[in-house]
Structure formats: structure tokens, C-alpha cells
C-alpha positions as CSV (number, residue, x, y, z in Angstrom):
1,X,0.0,0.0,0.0
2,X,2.8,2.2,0.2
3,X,2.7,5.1,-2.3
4,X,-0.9,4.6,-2.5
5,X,-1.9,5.2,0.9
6,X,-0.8,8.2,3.1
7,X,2.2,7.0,5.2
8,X,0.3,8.5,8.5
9,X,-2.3,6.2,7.6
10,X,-0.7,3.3,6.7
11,X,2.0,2.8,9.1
12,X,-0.8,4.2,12.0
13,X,-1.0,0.8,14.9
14,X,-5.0,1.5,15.4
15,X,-6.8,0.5,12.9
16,X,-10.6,1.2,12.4
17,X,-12.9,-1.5,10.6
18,X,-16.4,-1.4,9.9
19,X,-19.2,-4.0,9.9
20,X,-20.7,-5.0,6.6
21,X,-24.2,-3.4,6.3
22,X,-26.0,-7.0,6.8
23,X,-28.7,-4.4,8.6
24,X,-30.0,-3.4,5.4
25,X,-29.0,-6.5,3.5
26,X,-31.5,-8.5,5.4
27,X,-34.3,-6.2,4.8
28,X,-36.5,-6.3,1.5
29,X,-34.9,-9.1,-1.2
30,X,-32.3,-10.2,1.1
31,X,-34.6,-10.9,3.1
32,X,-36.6,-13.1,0.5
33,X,-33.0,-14.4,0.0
34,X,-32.1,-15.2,3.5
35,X,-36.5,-16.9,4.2
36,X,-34.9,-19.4,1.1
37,X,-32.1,-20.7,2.5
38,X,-33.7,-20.9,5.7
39,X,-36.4,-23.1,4.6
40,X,-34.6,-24.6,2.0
41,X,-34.7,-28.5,2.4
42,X,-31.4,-29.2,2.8
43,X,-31.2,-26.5,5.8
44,X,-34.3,-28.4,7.3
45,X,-32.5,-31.5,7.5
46,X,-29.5,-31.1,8.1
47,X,-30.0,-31.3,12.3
48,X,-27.9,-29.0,13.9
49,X,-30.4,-26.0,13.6
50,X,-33.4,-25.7,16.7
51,X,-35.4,-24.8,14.0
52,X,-38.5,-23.7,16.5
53,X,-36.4,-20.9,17.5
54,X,-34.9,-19.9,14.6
55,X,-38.5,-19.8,12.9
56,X,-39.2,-17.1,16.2
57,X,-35.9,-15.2,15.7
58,X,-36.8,-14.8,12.0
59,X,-40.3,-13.3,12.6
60,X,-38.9,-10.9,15.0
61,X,-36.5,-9.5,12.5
62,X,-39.0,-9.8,9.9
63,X,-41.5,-7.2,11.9
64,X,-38.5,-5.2,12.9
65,X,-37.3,-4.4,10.0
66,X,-40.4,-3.7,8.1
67,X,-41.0,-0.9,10.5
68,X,-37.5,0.1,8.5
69,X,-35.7,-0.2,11.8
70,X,-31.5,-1.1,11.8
71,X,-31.2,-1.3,15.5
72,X,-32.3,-4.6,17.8
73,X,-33.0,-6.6,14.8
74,X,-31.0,-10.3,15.0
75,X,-28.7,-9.5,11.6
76,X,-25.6,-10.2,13.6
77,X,-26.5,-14.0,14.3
78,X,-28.4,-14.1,10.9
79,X,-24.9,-13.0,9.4
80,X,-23.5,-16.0,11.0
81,X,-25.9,-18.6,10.4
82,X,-25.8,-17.8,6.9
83,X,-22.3,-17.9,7.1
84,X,-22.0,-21.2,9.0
85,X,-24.9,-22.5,6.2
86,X,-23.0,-21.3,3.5
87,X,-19.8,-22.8,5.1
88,X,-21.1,-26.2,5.2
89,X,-22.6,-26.3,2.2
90,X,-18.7,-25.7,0.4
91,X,-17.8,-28.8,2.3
92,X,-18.2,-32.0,-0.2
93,X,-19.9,-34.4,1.5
């Protein structure tokens, strides 16, 4: 990065990240998106989910962000079940 970042940045020992915006990613057709690999089949079965739960945690964030609301939703644990999902499904079997 050196020469195309400024040195005061680039050499600086606190870094700042972010957090993807899975807030607003999960809202509207990501949403959609997210409700199909929820209830896809092969997330169904596989037996690791308590899907009971799951099915609550998703209709909470469901009426919170159709009230187009980012904060108290359940995006960061969405984020990582669709990551975990995702994760597993790269695995051959």
C-alpha cells in the first residue's frame, strides 16, 4: 500500500474497521434471500439448527425491519448462520 496510501495512515497501529451493512441486506430481497435458504430443504434437514427458535428469531426481524428499523434486529447472528450454512454447504460431502 505504500505510495498509494498516506504514510500517517498506513504505518498508523489503530486501525478502524467497519461492519458489513447486513442491517439493510436483510431487509427487503435479502430478506426473501435469506426466508430461502432458511427453509430450503437441505437446511431443514440437516439437524444442527433448533429450528423452533430460529423460525421465532426470524419473525422478530422480519416485523423489525419492516417498520425500517436497523437497530435490535437479529442481523448479527443471521450474518453468521448464513455464514455457518454457506460454510457447510462448500464442504463436499
Amino acid at each position: 500500500m505504500h505510495g498509494i496510501l498516506p504514510d500517517e495512515t498506513r504505518t498508523r497501529i489503530k486501525k478502524t474497521g467497519w461492519n458489513a451493512p447486513a442491517h439493510q441486506w436483510f431487509a427487503n430481497k435479502g430478506l426473501l434471500e435469506l426466508k430461502e435458504l432458511i427453509y430450503s430443504p437441505t437446511f431443514r434437514q440437516r439437524g444442527i439448527y433448533n429450528l423452533s427458535q430460529l423460525d421465532i428469531i426470524l419473525s422478530e426481524h422480519e416485523a423489525i425491519v419492516s417498520k425500517g428499523e436497523a437497530r435490535d434486529n437479529h442481523m448479527m447472528f443471521l450474518w453468521q448462520l448464513v455464514n455457518l450454512e454457506l460454510w457447510l454447504r462448500s464442504i463436499p460431502a
